[in-house]
C-alpha positions as CSV (number, residue, x, y, z in Angstrom):
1,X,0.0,0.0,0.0
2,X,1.4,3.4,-0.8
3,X,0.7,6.5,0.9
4,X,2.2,9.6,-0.4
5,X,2.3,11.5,3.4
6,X,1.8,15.2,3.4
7,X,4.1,17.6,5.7
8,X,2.1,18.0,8.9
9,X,1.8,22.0,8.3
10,X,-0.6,20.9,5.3
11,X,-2.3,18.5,7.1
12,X,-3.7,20.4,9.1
13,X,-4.3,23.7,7.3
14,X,-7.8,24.8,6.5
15,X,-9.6,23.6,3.5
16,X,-9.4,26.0,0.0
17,X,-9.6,25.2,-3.1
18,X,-8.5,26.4,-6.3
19,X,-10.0,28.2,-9.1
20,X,-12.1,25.2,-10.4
21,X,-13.4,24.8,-7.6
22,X,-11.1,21.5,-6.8
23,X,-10.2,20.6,-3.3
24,X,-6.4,21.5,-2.3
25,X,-6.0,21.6,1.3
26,X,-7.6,19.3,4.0
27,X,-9.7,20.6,7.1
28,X,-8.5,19.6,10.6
29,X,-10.3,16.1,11.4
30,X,-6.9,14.4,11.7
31,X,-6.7,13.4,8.2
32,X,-3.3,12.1,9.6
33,X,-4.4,9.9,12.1
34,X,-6.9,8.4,9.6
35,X,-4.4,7.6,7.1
36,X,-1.7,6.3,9.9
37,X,-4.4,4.0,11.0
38,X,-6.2,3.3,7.7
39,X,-2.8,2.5,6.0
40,X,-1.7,-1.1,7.7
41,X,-5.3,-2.6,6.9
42,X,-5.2,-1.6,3.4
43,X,-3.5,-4.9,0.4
44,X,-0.4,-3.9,-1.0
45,X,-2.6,-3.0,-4.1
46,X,-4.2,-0.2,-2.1
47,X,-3.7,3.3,-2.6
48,X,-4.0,6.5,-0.2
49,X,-4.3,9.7,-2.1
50,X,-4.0,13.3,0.0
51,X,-4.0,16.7,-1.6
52,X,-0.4,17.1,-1.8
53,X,-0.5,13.7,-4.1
54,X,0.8,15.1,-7.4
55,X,-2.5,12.5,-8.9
56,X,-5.3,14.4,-6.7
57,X,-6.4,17.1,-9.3
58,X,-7.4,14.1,-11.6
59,X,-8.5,11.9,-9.2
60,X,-11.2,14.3,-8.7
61,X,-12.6,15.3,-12.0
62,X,-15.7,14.1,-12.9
63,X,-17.8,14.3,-15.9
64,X,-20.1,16.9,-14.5
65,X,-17.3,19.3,-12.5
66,X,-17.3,21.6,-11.2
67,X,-21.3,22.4,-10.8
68,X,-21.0,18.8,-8.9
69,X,-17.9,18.5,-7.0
70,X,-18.1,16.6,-3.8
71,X,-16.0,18.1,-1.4
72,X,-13.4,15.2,-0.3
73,X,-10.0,15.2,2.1
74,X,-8.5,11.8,1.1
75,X,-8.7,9.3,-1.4
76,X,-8.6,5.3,-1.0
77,X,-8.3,3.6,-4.2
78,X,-9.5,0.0,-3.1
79,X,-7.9,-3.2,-4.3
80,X,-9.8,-6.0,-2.5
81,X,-13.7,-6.5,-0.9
82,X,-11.6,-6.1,2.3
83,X,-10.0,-2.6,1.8
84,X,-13.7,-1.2,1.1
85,X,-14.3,-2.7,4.7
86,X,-11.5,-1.2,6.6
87,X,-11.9,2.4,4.9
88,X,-15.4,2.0,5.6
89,X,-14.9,1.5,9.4
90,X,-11.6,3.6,9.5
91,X,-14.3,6.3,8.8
92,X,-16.8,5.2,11.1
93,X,-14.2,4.9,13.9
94,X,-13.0,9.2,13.0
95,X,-16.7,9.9,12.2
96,X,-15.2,11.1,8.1
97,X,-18.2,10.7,5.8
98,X,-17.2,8.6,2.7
99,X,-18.5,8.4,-0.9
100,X,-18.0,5.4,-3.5
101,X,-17.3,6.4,-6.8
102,X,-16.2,4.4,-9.9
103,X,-17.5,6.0,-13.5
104,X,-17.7,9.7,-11.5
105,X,-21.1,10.0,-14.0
106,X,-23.4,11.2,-11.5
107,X,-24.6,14.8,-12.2
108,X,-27.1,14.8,-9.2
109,X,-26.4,17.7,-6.9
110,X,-26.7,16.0,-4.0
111,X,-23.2,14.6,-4.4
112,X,-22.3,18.2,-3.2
113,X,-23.5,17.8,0.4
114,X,-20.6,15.5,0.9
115,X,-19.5,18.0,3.7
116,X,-15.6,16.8,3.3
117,X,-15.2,13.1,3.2
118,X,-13.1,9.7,2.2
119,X,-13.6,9.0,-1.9
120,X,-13.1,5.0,-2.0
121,X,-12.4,4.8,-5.4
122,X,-13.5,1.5,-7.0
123,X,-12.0,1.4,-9.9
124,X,-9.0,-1.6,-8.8
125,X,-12.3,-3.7,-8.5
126,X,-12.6,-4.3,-12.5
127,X,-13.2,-7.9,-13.3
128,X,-15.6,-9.8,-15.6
129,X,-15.4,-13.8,-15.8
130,X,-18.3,-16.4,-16.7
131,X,-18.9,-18.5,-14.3
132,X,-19.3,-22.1,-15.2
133,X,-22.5,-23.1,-17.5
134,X,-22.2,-19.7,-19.1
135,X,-25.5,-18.2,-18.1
136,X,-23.9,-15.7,-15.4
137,X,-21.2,-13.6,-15.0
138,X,-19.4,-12.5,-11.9
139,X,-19.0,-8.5,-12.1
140,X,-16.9,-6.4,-9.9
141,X,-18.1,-3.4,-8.6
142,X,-15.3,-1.3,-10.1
143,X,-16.3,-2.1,-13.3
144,X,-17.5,0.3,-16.3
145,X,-19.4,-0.8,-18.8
146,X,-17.2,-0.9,-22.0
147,X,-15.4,-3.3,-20.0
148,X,-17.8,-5.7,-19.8
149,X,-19.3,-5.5,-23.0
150,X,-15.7,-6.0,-24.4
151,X,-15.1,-9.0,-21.8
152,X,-18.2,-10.6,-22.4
153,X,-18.1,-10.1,-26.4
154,X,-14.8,-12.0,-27.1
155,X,-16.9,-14.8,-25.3
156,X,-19.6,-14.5,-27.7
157,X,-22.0,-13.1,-24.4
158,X,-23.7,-10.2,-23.6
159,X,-25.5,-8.6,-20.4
160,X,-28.0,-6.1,-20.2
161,X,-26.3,-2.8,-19.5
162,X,-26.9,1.0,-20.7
163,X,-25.5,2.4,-23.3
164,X,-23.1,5.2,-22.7
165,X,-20.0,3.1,-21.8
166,X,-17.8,5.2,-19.7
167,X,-20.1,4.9,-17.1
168,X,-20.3,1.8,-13.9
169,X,-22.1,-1.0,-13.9
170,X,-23.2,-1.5,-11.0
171,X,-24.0,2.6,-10.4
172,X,-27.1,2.5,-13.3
173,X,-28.2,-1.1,-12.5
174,X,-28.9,-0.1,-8.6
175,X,-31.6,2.5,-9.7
176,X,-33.4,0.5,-12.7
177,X,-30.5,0.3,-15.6
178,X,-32.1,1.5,-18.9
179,X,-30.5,-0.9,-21.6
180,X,-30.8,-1.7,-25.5
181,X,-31.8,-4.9,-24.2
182,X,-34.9,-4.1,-22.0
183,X,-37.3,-4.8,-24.4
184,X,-36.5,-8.7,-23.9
185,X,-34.4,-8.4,-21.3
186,X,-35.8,-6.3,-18.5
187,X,-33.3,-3.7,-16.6
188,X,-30.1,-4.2,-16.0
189,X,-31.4,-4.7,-12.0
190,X,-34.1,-7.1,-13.5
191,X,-30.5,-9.5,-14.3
192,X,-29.0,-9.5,-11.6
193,X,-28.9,-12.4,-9.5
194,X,-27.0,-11.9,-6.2
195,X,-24.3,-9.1,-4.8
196,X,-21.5,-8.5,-2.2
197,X,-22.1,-5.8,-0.2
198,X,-20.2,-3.6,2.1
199,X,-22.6,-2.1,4.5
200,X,-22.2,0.9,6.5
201,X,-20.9,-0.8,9.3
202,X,-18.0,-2.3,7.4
203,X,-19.5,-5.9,7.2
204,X,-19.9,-7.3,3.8
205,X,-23.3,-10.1,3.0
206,X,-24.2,-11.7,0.2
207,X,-27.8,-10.5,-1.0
208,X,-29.6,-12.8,-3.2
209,X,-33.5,-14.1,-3.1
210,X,-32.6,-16.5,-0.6
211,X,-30.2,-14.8,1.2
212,X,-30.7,-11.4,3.2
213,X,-33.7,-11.2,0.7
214,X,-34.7,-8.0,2.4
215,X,-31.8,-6.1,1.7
216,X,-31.8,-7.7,-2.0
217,X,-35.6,-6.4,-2.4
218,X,-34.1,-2.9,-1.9
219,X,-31.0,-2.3,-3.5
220,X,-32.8,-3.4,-6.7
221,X,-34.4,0.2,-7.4
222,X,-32.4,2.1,-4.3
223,X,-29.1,0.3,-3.7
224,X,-27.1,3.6,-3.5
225,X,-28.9,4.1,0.1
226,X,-27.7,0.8,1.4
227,X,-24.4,-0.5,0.6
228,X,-21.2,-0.4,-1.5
229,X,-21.4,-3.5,-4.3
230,X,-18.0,-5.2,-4.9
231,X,-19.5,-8.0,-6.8
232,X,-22.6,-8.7,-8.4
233,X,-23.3,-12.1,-10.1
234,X,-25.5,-11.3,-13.5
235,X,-27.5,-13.0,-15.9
236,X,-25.8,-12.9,-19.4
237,X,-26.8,-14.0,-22.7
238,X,-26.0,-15.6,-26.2
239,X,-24.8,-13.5,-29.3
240,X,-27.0,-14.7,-31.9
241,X,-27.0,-11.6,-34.2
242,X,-25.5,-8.4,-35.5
243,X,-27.2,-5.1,-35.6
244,X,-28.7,-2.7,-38.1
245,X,-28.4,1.2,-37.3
246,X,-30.4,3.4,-39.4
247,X,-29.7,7.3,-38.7
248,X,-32.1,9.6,-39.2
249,X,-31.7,13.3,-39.6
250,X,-35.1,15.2,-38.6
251,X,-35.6,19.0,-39.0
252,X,-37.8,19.6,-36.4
253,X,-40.9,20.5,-38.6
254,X,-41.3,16.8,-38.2
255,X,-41.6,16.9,-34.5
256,X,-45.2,16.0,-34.8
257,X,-45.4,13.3,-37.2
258,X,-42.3,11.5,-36.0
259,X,-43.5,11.1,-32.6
260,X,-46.8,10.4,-32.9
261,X,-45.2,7.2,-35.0
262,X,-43.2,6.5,-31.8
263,X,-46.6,6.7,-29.7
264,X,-47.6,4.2,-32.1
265,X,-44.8,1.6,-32.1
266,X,-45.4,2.0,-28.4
267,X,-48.9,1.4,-28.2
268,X,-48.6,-1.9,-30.3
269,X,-47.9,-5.4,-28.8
270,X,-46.2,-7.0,-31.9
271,X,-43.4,-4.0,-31.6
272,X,-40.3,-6.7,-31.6
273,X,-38.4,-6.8,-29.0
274,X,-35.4,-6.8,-30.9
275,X,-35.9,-3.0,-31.9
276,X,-34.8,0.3,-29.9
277,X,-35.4,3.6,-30.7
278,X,-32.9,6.6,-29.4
279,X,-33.0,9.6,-30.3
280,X,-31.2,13.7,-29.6
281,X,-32.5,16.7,-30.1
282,X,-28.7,18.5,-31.1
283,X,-27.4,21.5,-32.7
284,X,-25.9,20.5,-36.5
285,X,-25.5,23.4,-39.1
286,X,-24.8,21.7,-42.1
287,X,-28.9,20.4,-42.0
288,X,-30.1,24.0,-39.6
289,X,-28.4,26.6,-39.4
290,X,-30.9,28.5,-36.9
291,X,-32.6,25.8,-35.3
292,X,-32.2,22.2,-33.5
293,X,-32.7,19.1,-35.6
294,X,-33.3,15.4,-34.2
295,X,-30.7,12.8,-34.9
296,X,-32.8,9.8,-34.2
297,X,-32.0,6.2,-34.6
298,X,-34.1,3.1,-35.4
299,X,-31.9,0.1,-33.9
300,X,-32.8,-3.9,-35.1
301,X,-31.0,-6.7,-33.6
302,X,-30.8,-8.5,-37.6
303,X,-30.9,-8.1,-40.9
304,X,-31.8,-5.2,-42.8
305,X,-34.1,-7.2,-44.5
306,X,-35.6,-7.9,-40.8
307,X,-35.5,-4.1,-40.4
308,X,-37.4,-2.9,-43.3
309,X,-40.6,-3.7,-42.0
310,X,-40.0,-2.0,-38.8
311,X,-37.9,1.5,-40.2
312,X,-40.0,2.0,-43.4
313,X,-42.5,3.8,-41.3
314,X,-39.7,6.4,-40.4
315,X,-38.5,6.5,-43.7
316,X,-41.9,7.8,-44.8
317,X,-41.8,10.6,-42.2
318,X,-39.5,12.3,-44.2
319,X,-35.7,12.6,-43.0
320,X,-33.5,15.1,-44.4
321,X,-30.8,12.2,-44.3
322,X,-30.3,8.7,-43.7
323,X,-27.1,6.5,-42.9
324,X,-27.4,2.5,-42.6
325,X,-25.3,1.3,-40.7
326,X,-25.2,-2.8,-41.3
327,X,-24.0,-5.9,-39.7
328,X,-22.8,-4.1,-36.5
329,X,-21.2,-6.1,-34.0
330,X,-22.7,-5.6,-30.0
331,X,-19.4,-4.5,-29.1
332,X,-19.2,-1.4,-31.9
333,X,-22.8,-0.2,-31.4
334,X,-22.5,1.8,-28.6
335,X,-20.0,3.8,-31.4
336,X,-22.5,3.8,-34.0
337,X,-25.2,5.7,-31.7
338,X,-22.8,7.8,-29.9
339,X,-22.0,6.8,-26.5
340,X,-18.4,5.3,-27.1
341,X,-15.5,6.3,-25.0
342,X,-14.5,9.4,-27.1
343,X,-18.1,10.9,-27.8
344,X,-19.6,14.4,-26.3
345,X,-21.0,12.1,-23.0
346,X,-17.8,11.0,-22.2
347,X,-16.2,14.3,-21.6
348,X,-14.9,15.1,-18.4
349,X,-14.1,18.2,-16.8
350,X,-17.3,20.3,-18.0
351,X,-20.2,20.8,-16.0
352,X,-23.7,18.7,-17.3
353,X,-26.7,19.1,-15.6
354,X,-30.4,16.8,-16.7
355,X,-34.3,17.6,-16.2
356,X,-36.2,14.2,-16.8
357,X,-39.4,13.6,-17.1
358,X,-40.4,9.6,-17.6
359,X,-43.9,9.6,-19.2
360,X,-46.2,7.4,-20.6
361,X,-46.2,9.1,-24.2
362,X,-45.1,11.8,-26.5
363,X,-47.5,14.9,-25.9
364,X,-46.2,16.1,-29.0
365,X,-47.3,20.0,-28.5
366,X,-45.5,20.2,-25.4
367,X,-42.6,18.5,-27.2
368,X,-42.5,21.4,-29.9
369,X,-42.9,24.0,-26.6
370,X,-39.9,21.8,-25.1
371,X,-37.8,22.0,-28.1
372,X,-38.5,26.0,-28.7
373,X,-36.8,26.7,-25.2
374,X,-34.0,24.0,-26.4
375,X,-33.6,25.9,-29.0
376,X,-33.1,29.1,-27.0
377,X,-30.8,27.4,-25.2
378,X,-28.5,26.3,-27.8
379,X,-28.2,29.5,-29.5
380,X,-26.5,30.9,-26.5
381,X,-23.1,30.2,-26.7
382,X,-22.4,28.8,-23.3
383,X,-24.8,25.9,-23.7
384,X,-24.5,24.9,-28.0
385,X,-22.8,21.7,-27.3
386,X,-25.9,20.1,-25.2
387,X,-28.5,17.7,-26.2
388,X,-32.4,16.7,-25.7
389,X,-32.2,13.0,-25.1
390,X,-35.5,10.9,-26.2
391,X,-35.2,7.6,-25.7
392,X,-37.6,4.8,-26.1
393,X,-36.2,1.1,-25.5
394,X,-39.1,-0.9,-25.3
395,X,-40.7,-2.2,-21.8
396,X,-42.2,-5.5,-23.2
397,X,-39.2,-7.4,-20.9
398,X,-39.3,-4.6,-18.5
399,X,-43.1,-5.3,-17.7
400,X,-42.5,-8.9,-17.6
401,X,-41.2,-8.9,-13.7
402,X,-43.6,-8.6,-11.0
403,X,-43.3,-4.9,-10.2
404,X,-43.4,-6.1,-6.3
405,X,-40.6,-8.4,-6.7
406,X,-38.0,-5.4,-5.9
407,X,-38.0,-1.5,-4.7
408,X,-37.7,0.1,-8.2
409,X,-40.8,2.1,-8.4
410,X,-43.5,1.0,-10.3
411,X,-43.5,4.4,-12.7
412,X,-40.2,3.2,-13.8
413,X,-41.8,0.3,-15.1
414,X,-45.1,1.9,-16.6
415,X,-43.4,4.5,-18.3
416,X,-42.1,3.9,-22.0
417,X,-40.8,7.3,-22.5
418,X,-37.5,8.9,-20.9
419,X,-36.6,12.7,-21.9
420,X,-34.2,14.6,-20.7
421,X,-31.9,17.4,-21.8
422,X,-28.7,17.3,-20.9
423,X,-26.9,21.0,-20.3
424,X,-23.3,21.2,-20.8
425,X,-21.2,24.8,-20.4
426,X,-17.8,25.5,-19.0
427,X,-16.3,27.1,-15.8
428,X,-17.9,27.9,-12.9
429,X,-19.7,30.8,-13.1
430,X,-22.8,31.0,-10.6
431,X,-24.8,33.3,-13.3
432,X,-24.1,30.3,-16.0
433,X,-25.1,27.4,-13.7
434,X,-28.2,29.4,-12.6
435,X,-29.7,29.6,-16.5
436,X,-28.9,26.3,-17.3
437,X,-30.9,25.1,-14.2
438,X,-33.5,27.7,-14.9
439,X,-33.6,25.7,-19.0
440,X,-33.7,22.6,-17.8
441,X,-36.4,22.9,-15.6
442,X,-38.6,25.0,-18.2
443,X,-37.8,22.0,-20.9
444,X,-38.6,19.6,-17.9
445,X,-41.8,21.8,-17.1
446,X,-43.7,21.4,-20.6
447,X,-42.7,17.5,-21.0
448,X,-44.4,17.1,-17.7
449,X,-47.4,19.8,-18.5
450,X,-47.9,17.4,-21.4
451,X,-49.5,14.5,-19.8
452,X,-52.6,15.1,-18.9
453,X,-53.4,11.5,-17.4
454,X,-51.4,12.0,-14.4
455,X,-50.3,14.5,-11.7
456,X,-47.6,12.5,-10.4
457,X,-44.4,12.8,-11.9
458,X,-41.7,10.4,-12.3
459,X,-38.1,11.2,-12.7
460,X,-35.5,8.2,-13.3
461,X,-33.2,8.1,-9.9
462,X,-30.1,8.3,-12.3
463,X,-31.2,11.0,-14.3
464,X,-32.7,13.3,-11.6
465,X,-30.8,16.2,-10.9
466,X,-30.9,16.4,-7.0
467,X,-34.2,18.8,-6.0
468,X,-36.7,15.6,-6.4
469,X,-39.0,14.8,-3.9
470,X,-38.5,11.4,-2.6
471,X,-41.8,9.5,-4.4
472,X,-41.0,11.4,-7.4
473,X,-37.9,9.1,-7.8
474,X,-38.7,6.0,-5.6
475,X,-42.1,5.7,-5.8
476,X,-45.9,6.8,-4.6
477,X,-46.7,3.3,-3.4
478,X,-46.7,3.8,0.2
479,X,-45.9,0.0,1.4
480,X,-42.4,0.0,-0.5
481,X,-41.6,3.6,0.7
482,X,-42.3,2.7,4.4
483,X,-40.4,-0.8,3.5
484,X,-37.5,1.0,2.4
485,X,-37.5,3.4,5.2
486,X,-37.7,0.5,7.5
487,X,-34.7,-1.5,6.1
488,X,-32.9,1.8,6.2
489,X,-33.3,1.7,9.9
490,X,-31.9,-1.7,10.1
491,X,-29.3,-1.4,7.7
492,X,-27.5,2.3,7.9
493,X,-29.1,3.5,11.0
494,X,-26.7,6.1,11.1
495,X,-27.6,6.9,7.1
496,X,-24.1,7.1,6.3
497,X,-25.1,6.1,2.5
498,X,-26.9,9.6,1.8
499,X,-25.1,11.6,-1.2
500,X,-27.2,9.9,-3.7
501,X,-30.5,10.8,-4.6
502,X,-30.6,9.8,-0.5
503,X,-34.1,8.3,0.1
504,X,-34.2,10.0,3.1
């Protein structure tokens, strides 16, 4: 274990930080004396990080910094199960607050309240092997998902993660785990089928449905409030295919007519499950010069023959272009849609806020009211980079599991339809931050003013932006609310897990 040790007239300075906003020097809780007694339990793998580590600046940029910068003093980079469980009790024993992190995606603001804490960086924890029979695959909880879709390809295998691959694993898959699988799949939480689990009082249990069943029943739809997962045991499947893309370049004049043939696939029964549809609103001159268009793809696991049926209906809509995009290995299509390592929602370093609304369909007037203040938006300088995410994966596997089976919130489950724009700008202006809040929630507003069948809005836990009430994330059943509160009690009494969309 290596632990770069600061001279003692930094150690105990007062906390500032630089002109990003990035912490430099620790406060006095005797950041010393937790890494002199931290260091001996730690593997020889095991890392302690302190501001004066010439690594910290870049051990603490994250994809949405600085508007979301948790405020931390030391940094463990974990090598084994067992180092999460000595930092984890190292803390408890100083009374330091700690946060897992492993993609550093999160752009919920409640990461901030993180008053000045332990990171346990998970990243050391990065394995994928399939276990014997080949249905499962054991995951560690360091893991990002390129990594096991690359793992699990070479094996001719796939499991049901999301899409943008510089994100976790097991981050997503705790709150629900929206995949281009879903449709036959379920969630990524649907697949899971038992986890290790550091708790907050340093012990680690296995969680499965017939071990600690309770605690499995919650982390499936609010795990970040329970627990740090170092391994999770999924449910993986054959490669029988390749993939046909077709993108689609709409000017937004087609708004109407391109999502009431969404609404449509929707609504009918035969949709295949073997088809998802993803779409951005985004700034691209060449088509608009003035406004927005919508870069929207039909995606079919087969043929393009197999596809025709299915994408002729968007043909006739009327695009202004259209790419095909055929035989497309598993492995390459997170590239051929956009979320690959090097694309726009990989960045790092540059603030990114959301405002989601998860509805049961397109209202498409308040979608044309939602994309006229997008289009505001983008035409001010600070904010022409960001996107209006529309996405529609197919719930026919989704709505296959008993809803009551886990916590995940039963909107999650009703609702096809997941918008959200996502805000980027630079620096950390309080003026700039302030109107890209003030966007989002207008864009968020109209989707929600929209659907008129239901008060009760619904906001995916790993797209909410931190000022959600609780049911709006987790629920408005009240028997898996006060179930979850309960366990809560039992399990983090002291609700040391609470810098994440905390339910309470």
């Amino acid at each position: 274990m290596q632990l770069p040790i600061a001279p003692l007239s930094r150690i105990f300075s007062i906390f500032t930080t630089d002109a990003f906003g990035i912490p430099t020097e620790p406060e006095p809780w005797g950041i010393n004396a937790v890494a002199k007694a931290l260091s001996p339990l730690l593997s020889g793998n095991a890392i302690i990080h302190l501001p004066c580590s010439e690594s910290w600046h870049a051990l603490q940029v994250r994809a949405s910094s600085p508007h979301v910068q948790p405020n931390f003093g030391m940094v463990v980079e974990v090598a084994t199960e067992e180092d999460v469980q000595a930092t984890v009790q190292t803390a408890n024993r100083f009374n330091v607050p700690f946060l897992a992190v492993t993609g550093t995606h999160g752009w919920t603001t409640t990461l901030n309240n993180l008053p000045y804490g332990i990171q346990i960086r998970m990243r050391k924890l990065n394995v994928t092997t399939i276990d014997d029979g080949g249905q499962t695959a054991t995951v560690g909880g360091g893991t990002l998902q390129h990594e096991i879709t690359t793992a699990l390809f070479a094996q001719k295998k796939q499991a049901v993660t999301g899409l943008c691959q510089c994100v976790s694993v097991a981050g997503p898959l705790l709150a629900g785990g929206h995949s281009a699988l879903q449709a036959r799949h379920g969630y990524a939480v649907d697949n899971i089928v038992s986890a290790r689990i550091v708790l907050a009082d340093g012990s680690v249990v296995t969680v499965s449905e017939t071990e600690n069943a309770d605690l499995f029943w919650a982390i499936r739809g609010a795990g970040h409030n329970f627990g740090i997962v170092t391994r999770m045991t999924l449910r993986i499947y054959d490669i029988k295919k390749t993939w046909t893309v077709y993108t689609l370049i709409f000017t937004i004049d087609k708004i109407e007519s391109l999502f009431k043939l969404v609404n449509k696939f929707d609504a009918d029964p035969k949709r295949p499950s073997s088809m998802f549809l993803f779409g951005v609103g985004v700034r691209i001159l060449d088509v608009d010069k003035s406004k927005p268009v919508i870069a929207y793809n039909v995606v079919f696991e087969g043929s393009e023959d197999e596809a025709y049926e299915w994408v002729q209906p968007f043909i006739v809509v009327g695009p202004a272009s259209t790419q095909i995009a055929k035989n497309v290995d598993y492995e390459f299509l997170h590239t051929i849609i956009g979320e690959d390592l090097n694309s726009p929602a990989c960045r790092t370093g540059m603030n990114i806020i959301g405002g989601t609304a998860s509805i049961p369909k397109w209202n498409v007037t308040s979608l044309t009211i939602a994309f006229d203040i997008f289009s505001d938006m983008i035409a001010d300088p600070r904010y022409s980079t960001s996107i209006f995410l529309l996405e529609n994966y197919g719930i026919q596997g989704v709505q296959a599991v008993d809803p009551d089976s886990m916590s995940l919130s039963l909107e999650e489950r009703k609702y096809p339809v997941l918008a959200s724009p996502a805000i980027w700008w630079e620096g950390n202006r309080s003026e700039d931050a302030k109107n890209a809040i003030e966007y989002g929630d207008r864009m968020r507003q109209a989707l929600f003013d929209g659907d008129n069948e239901n008060t009760r809005r619904h906001t995916y836990v790993n797209y909410a932006k931190g000022d959600e009430p609780v049911e709006q994330m987790y629920g408005y059943e009240d028997w898996k609310i006060r179930k979850l509160v309960h366990l809560k009690k039992v399990y983090d009494p002291e609700n040391r897990f609470r810098f994440y969309n905390p339910l309470v």
